[in-house]
C-alpha positions in Angstrom: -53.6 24.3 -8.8 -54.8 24.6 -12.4 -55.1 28.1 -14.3 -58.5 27.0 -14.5 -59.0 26.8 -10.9 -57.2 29.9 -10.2 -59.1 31.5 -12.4 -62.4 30.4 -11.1 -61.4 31.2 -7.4 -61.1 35.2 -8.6 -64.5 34.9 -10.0 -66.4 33.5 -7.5 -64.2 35.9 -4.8 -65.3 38.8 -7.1 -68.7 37.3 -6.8 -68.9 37.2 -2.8 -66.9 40.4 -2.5 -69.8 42.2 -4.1 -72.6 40.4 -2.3 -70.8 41.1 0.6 -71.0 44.6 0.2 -74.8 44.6 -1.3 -75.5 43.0 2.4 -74.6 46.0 3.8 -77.0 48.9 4.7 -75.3 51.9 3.6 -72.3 53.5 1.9 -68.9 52.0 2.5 -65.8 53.8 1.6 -63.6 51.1 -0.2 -63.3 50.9 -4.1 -64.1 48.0 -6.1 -60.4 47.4 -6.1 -60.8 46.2 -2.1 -63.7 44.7 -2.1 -62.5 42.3 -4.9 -59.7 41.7 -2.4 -61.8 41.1 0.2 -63.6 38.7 -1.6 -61.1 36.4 -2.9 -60.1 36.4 0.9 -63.4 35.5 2.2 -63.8 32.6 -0.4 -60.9 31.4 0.3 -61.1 31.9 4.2 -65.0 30.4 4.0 -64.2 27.6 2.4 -61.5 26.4 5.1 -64.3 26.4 6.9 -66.8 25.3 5.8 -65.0 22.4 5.4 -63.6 22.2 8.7 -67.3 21.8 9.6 -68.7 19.6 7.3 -70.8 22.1 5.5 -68.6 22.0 2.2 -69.5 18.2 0.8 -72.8 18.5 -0.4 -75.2 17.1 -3.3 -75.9 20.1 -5.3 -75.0 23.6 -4.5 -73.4 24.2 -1.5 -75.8 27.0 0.3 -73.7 26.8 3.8 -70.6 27.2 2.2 -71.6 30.5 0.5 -73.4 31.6 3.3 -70.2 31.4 5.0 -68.2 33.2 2.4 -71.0 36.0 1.9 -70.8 36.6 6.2 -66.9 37.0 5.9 -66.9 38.9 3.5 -69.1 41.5 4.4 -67.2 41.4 7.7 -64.3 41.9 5.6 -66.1 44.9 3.9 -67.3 46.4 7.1 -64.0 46.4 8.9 -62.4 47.8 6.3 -65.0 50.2 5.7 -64.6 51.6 9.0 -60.7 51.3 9.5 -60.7 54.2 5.7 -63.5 56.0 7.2 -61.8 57.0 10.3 -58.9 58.4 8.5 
């Protein structure tokens, strides 16, 4: 993988991490820092699958494949959410 490509993947992770968490209703109690984190997993994660299903090789922008992403990682950001909370 290219620095190019790397560098892309940590945009677009920062890019789902936050609609992630604009998805949710409510406060959670991660930082920025996380929810980054949790959106370079969730890219990552949703497009494994999305390609594992067929949704990833599209013409034009691939809406299933985001969707995807955008569902794991507010997952991501609820779980983890909940997991600081109860602390």
């Amino acid at each position: 993988m290219e620095i190019s490509g790397i560098i892309s993947a940590l945009v677009i992770g920062v890019i789902i991490g936050l609609l992630g968490r604009l998805v949710l209703p409510g406060r959670q109690h991660i930082g920025l820092l996380w929810t980054i984190v949790v959106g370079i997993a969730a890219a990552l994660v949703g497009t494994v699958i999305a390609r594992a299903m067929g949704l990833a090789d599209t013409d034009g922008v691939d809406w299933m494949e985001w969707a995807v992403q955008i569902a794991l990682a507010a997952l991501g950001v609820a779980a983890l959410s909940k997991a600081k909370g109860l602390r």
